[in-house]
FILUMFI-305556 format. One record per residue (C-alpha): x, z, y. Coordinates in steps of 0.5 Angstrom, whole numbers, plus 500, padded with zeros to 3 digits. Each point is the difference from the previous one (the first is absolute). Example, Ala and Ser with C-alpha at 12.3 -4.5 7.8 and 13.67 -1.06 7.14 Angstrom:
FILUMFI-305556
<r x="525" z="516" y="491"/>
<r x="502" z="498" y="507"/>
This chain:
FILUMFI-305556
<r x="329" z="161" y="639"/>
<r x="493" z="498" y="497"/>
<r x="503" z="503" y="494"/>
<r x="502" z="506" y="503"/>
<r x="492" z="500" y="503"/>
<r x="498" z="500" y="492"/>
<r x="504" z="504" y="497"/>
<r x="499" z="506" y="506"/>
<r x="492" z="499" y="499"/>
<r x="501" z="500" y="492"/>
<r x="503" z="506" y="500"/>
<r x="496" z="503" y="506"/>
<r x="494" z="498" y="495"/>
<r x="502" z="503" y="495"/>
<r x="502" z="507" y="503"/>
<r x="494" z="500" y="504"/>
<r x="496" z="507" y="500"/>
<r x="494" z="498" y="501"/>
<r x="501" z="494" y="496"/>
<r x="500" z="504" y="494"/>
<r x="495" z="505" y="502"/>
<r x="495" z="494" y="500"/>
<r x="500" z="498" y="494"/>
<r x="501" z="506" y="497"/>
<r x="494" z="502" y="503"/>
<r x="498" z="493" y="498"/>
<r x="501" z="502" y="493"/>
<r x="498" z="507" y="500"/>
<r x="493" z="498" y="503"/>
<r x="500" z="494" y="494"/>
<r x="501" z="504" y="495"/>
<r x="495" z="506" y="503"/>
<r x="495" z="494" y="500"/>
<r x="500" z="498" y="493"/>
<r x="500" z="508" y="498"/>
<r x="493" z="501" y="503"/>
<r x="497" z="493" y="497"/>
<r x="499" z="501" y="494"/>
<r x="503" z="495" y="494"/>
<r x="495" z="495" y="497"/>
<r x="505" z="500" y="494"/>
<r x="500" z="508" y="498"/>
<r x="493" z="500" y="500"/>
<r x="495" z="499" y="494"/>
<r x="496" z="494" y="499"/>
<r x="494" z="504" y="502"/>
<r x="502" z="503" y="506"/>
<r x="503" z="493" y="502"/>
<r x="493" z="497" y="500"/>
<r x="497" z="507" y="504"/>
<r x="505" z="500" y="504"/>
<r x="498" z="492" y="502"/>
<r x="494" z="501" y="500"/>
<r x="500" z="507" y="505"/>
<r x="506" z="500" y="504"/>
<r x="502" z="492" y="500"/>
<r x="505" z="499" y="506"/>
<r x="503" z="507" y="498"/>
<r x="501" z="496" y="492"/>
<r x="502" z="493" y="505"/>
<r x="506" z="504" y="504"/>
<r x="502" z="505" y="494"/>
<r x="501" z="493" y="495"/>
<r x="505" z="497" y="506"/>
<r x="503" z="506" y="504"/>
<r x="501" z="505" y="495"/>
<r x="506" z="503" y="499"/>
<r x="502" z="497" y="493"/>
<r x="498" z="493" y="504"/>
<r x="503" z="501" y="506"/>
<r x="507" z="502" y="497"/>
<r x="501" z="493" y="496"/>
<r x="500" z="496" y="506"/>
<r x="507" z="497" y="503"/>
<r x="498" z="504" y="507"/>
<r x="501" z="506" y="496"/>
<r x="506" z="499" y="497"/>
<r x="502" z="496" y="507"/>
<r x="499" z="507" y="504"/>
<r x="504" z="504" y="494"/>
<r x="507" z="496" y="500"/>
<r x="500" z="499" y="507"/>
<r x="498" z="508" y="502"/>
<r x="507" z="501" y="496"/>
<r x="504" z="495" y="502"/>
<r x="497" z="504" y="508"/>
<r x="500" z="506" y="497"/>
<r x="507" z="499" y="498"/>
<r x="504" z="497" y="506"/>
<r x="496" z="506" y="504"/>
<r x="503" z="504" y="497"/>
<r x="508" z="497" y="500"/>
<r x="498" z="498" y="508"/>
<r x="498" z="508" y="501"/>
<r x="506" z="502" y="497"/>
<r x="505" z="494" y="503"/>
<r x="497" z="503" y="507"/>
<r x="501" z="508" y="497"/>
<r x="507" z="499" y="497"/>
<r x="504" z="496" y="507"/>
<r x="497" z="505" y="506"/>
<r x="503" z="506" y="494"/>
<r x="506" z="496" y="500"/>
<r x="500" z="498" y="508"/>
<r x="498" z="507" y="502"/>
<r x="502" z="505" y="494"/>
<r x="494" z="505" y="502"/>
<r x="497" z="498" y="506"/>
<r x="493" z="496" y="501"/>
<r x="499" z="494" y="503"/>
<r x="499" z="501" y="508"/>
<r x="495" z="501" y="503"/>
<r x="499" z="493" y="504"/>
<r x="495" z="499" y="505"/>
<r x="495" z="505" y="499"/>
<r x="496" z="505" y="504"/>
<r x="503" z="507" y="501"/>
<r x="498" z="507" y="503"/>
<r x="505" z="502" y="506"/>
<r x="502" z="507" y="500"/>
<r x="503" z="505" y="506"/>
<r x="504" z="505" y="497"/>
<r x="501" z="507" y="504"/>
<r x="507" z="501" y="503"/>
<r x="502" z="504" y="496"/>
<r x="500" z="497" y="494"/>
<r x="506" z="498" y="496"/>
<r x="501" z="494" y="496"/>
<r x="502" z="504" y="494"/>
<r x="494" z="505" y="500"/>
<r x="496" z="494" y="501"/>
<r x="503" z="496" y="494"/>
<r x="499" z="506" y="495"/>
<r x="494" z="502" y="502"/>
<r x="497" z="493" y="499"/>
<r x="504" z="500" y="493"/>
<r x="496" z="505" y="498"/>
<r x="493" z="497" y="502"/>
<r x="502" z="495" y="496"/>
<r x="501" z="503" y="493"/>
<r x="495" z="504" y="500"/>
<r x="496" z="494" y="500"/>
<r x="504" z="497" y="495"/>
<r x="503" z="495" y="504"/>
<r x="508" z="498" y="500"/>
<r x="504" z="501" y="506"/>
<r x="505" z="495" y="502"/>
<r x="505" z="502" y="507"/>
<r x="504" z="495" y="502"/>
<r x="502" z="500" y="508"/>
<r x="494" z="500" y="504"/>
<r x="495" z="499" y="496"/>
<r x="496" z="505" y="494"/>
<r x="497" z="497" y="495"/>
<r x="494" z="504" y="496"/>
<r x="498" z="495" y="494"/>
<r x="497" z="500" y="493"/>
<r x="497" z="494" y="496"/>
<r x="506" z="499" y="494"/>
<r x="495" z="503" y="495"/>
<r x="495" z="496" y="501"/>
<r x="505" z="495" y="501"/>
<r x="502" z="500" y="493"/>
<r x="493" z="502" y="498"/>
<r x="498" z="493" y="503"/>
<r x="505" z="497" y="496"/>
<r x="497" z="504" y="493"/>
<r x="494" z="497" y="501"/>
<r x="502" z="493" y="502"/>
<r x="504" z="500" y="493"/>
<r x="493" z="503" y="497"/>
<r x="497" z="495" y="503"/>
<r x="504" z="495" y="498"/>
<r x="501" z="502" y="492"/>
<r x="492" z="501" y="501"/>
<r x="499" z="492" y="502"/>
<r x="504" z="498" y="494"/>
<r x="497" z="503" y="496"/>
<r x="493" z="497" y="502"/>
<r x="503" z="493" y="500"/>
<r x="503" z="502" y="493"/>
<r x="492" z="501" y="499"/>
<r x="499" z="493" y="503"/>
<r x="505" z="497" y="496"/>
<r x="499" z="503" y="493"/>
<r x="493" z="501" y="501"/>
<r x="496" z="498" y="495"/>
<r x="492" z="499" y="496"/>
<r x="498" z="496" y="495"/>
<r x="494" z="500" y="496"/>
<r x="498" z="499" y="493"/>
<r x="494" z="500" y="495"/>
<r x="499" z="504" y="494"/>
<r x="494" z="499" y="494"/>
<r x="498" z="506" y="495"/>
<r x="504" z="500" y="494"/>
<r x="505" z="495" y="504"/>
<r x="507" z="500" y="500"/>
<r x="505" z="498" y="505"/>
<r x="507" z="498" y="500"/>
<r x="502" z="502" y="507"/>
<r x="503" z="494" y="504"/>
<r x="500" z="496" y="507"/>
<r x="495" z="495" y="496"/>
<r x="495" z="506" y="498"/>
<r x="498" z="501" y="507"/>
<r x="495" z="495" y="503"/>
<r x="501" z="502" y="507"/>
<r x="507" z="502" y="504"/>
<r x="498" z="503" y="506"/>
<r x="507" z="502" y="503"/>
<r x="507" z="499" y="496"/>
<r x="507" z="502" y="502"/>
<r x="506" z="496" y="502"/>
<r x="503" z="502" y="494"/>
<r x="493" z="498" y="494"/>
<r x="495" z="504" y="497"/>
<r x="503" z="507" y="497"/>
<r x="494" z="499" y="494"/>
<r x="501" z="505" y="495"/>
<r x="502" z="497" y="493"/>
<r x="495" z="504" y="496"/>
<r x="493" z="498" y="496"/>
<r x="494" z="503" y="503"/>
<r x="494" z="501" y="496"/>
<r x="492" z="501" y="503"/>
<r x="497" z="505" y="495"/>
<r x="494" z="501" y="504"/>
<r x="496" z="499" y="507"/>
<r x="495" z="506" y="501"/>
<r x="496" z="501" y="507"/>
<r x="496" z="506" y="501"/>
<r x="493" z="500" y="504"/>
<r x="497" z="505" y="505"/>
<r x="494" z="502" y="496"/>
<r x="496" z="500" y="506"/>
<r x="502" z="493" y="501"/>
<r x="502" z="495" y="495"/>
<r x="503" z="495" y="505"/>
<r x="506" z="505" y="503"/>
<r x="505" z="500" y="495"/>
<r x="504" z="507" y="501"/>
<r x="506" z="499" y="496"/>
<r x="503" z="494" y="497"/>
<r x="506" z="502" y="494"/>
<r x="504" z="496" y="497"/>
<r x="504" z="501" y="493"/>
<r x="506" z="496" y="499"/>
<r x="505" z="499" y="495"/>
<r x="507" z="500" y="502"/>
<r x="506" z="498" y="496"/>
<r x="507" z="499" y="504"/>
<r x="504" z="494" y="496"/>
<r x="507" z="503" y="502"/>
<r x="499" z="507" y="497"/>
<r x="494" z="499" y="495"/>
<r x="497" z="506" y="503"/>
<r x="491" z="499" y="500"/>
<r x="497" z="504" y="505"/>
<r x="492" z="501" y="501"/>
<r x="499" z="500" y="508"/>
<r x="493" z="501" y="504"/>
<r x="498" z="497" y="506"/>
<r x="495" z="501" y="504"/>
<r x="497" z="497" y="508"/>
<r x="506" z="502" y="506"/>
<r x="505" z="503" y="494"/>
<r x="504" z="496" y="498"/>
<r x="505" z="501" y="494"/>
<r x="508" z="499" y="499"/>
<r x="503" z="494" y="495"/>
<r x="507" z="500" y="500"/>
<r x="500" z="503" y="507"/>
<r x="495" z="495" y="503"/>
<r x="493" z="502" y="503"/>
<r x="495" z="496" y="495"/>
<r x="492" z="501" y="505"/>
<r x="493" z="498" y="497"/>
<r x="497" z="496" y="504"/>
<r x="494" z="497" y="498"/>
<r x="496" z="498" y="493"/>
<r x="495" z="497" y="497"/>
<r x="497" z="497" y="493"/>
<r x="503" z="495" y="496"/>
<r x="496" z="497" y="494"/>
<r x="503" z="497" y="495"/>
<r x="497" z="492" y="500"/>
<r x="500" z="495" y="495"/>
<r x="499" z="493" y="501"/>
<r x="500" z="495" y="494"/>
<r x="498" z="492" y="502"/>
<r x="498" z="497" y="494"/>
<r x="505" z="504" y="495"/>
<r x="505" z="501" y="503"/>
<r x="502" z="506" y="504"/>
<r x="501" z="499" y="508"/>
<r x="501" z="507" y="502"/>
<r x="500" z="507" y="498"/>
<r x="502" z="505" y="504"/>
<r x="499" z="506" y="504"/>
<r x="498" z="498" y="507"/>
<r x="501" z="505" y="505"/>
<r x="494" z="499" y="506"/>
<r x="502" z="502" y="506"/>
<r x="495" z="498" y="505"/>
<r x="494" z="506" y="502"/>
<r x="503" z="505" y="498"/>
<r x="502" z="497" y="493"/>
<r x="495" z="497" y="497"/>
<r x="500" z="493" y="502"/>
<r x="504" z="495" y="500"/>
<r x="501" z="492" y="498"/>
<r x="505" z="495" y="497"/>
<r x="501" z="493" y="498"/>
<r x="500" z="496" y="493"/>
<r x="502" z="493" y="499"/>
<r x="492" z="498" y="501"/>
<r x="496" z="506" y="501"/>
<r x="501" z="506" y="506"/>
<r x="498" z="507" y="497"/>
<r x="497" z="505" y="504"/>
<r x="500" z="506" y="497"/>
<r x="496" z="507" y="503"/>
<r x="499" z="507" y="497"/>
<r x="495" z="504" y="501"/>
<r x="503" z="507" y="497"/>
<r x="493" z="504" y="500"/>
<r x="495" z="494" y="499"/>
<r x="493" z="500" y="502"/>
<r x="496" z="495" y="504"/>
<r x="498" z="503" y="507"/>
<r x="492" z="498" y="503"/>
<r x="502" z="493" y="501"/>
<r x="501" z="499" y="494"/>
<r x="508" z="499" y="500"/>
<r x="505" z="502" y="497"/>
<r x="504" z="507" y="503"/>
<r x="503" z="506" y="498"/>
<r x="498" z="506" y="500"/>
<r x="507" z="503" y="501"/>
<r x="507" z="497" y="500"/>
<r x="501" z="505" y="493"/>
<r x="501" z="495" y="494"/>
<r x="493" z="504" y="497"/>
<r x="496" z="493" y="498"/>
<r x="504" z="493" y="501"/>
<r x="499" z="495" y="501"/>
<r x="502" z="493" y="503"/>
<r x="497" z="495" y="504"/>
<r x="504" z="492" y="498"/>
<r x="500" z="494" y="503"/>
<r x="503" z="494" y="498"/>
<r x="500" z="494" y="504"/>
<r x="503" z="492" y="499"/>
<r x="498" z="494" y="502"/>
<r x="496" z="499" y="496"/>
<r x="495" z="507" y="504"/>
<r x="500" z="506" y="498"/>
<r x="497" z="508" y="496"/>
<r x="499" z="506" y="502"/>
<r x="498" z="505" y="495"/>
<r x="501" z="508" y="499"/>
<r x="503" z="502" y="493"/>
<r x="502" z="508" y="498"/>
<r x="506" z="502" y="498"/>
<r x="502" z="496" y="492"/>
<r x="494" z="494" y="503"/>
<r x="501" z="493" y="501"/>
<r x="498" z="495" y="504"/>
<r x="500" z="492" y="498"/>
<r x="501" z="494" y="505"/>
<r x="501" z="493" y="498"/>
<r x="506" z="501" y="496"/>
<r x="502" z="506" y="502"/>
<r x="499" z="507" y="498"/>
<r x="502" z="507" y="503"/>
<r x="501" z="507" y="496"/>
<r x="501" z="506" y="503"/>
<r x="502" z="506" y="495"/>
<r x="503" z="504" y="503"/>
<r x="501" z="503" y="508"/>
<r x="506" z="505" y="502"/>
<r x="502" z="502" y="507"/>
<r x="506" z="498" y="504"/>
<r x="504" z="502" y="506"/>
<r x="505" z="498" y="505"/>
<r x="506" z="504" y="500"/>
<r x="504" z="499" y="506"/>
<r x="508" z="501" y="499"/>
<r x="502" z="503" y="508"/>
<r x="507" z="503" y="503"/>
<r x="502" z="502" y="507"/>
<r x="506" z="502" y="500"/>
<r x="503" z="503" y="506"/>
<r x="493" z="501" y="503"/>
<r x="500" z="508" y="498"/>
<r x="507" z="500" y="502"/>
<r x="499" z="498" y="507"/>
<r x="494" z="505" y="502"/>
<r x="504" z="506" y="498"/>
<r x="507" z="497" y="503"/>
<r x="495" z="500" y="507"/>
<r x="498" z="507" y="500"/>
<r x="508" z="502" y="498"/>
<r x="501" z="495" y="507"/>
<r x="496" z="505" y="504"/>
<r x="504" z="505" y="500"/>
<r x="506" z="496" y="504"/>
<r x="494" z="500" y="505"/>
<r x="498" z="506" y="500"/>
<r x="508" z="502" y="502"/>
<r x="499" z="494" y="505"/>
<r x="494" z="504" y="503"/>
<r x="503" z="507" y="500"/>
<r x="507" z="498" y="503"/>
<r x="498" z="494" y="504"/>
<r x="505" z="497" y="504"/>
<r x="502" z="503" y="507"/>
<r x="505" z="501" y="506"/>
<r x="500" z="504" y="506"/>
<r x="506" z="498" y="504"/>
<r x="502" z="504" y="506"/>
<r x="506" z="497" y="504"/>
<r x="501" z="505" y="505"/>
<r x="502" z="497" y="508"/>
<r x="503" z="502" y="506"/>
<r x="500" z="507" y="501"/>
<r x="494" z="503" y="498"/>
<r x="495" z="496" y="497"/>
<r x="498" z="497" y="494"/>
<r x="496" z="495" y="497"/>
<r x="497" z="500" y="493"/>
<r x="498" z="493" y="496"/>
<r x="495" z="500" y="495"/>
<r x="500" z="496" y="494"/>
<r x="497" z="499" y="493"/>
<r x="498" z="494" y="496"/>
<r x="493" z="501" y="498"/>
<r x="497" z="507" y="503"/>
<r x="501" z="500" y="508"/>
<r x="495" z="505" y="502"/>
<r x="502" z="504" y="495"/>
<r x="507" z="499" y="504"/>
<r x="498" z="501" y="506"/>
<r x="497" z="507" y="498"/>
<r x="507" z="502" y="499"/>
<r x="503" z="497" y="507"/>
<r x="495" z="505" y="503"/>
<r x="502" z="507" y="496"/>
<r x="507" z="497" y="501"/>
<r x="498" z="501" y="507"/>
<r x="497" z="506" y="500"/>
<r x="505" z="503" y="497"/>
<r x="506" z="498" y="505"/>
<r x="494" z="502" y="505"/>
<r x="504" z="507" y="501"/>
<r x="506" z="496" y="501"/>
<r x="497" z="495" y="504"/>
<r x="496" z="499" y="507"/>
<r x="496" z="494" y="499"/>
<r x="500" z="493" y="497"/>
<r x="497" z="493" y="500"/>
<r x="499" z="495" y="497"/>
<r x="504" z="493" y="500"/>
<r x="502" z="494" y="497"/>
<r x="508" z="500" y="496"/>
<r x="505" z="496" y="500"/>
């Protein structure tokens, strides 16, 4: 019997209307949320820090709750199945319902049951079968069906929106896989690129995977080349970048094809069908490090931290601390600062750091700088970029799914399900039994122009409660 309890509340659960109707809301708002706030992620490295330093709680909740965020969490794709698996069994039990009061009665609604009703006398000399027709034609004008059976004229209308109902709710449901296909096959992931450098495209080539689908990351098997990073400034403003382009060399290994590809901030471009955005960027100098004669390092070193111009790393024996400063000057107290973030004058400010103690000293490009054993070169400085590999899948499917979905609806407003039962009782009188699922005023109107009509017929009527 506890079973029985289970399983009844389970599938109760599950064909729950307002259950469903919450948590899509739920998702609905969630991802309404996550749209306004604004995606640290798709924003320059400038604009991040404005927006830190202006608008600092609106950066805190766009950097957890946007949208992108939030549809990576198990919540999300949890609502998803689930809305489904509802959706679907509401629909079968809609259907169930429809399909036995078809095969019980043919034609005829469900009964009226307990409801209340309006009592109608009908003048004497009114006759059954004038009365029956006249009702008929009352109710087709108002495109409602007529269903007589014995002492009892039904106007009806709903099958419509009935079957309007069950469109959308397969609407509804492809909609829903098609968000957790979004879920499930979702993917981001990201990877850094130097000027003149040429990548092998592969999992290991990316150092940060956000997001992978069940089924691995689809990367392109392709070489990417970085031709060039160039910025253009407001002329009026040297901080505020107004555009970023990105030129890359593209060879597809399968086919051998090369193409040339430009990609800016907010527009994305296509490798092998797969999204590829520019995320942010930076400078990275070429450093060389020799200990005694022999050679410890040289290599590009991308620096990430402010805005691409910082960063440090470790050596076996020394910590290196490397800061460029692109348009170099000393401000009026004296310190090193850049005038621009434009590569116009570098130079770079290096600091070495041992157990033995530690420099700090300042060299321009193609200069050195001596410590103890070390010495650190820098002959050359490019630009580098963070390429983000990004595919949503479904996403896009489910959005134009729910706008076809509201069509169902629409058919569910204009032909609502409704009945009037009018059983005719001894002798003369009538009463007349209104029912509608969703629109009960509205009914109610009709019952009121139903008796205005068989008022020319009828001497009075009251209000009284069905059987």
């Amino acid at each position: 019997m506890k079973t029985d309890n289970l399983q009844g509340l389970i599938w109760n659960l599950l064909v729950s209307r307002n259950v469903a109707i919450v948590l899509l809301a739920v998702v609905t708002l969630m991802l309404a949320i996550g749209a306004f706030l604004p995606n640290p992620s798709l924003l320059t490295d400038q604009q991040r820090v404005e927006m830190q330093e202006e608008h600092p709680v609106a950066y805190w909740l766009g950097e957890r709750y946007n949208s992108q965020r939030l549809a990576q969490g198990y919540f999300f794709g949890f609502i998803g199945v689930f809305l489904i698996i509802s959706t679907t069994m509401c629909s079968i039990d809609r259907l169930l319902k429809w399909g036995k009061v078809r095969a019980r009665s043919v034609e005829i609604p469900p009964g009226p049951g307990q409801r209340k009703g309006v009592n109608v006398s009908l003048s004497p000399g009114v006759t059954m079968n004038d009365l029956t027709l006249k009702l008929k034609g009352w109710f087709r004008k108002r495109r409602m069906r007529v269903f007589e059976t014995g002492d009892m004229v039904v106007g009806y209308r709903g099958e419509a929106g009935f079957w309007g109902s069950i469109f959308f709710h397969a609407i509804l449901i492809t909609a829903l896989v098609g968000l957790v296909i979004y879920y499930l096959g979702g993917y981001r992931a990201s990877f850094n690129i130097t000027e003149g450098q040429t990548l092998h495209l592969k999992r290991d080539s990316f150092f940060y995977i956000e997001k992978e689908p069940l089924w691995g990351l689809p990367v392109p098997d392709v070489l990417i080349s970085l031709d060039s990073v160039y910025t253009t400034y407001a002329t009026e403003d040297p901080w505020t970048a107004v555009d970023h382009v990105v030129k890359l060399q593209v060879k597809d290994l399968d086919t051998g094809e090369v193409s040339v590809e430009e990609m800016k901030i907010n527009r994305p471009i296509k490798i092998d069908g797969k999204d590829f955005l520019l995320q942010s960027g930076g400078f990275s100098p070429r450093v060389i490090i020799t200990k005694g004669k022999e050679t410890v390092l040289d290599s590009f070193v991308s620096l990430r931290n402010r805005g691409g111009r910082q960063d440090d790393f470790g050596l076996e024996g020394v910590h290196v601390n490397i800061t460029i400063y692109p348009d170099y000057y000393l401000n009026d107290d004296g310190r090193p600062d850049t005038r621009t973030p434009q590569l116009k004058n570098p130079f770079f400010e290096i600091e070495l750091a041992g157990v033995r103690g530690r420099k700090s000293e300042i060299i321009p490009i193609g200069g050195t700088m001596e410590w103890e054993d070390y010495k650190v070169h820098i002959p050359d400085v490019r630009r580098w970029v963070i390429l983000q590999m990004t595919g949503e899948p479904g996403i896009g499917f489910f959005f134009i799914v729910s706008f076809l979905g509201i069509t169902g609806v629409l058919l569910r407003v204009l032909d609502p399900e409704e009945r009037i039962y009018i059983r005719i009782q001894d002798g003369n009188r009538l009463e007349i039994i209104p029912y509608s699922k969703y629109f009960s005023g509205l009914i109610g109107e009709r019952v009121r122009e139903l008796v205005e009509f068989l008022e020319g017929d009828t001497g009075e009527h009251e209000p009284v409660s069905g059987r």
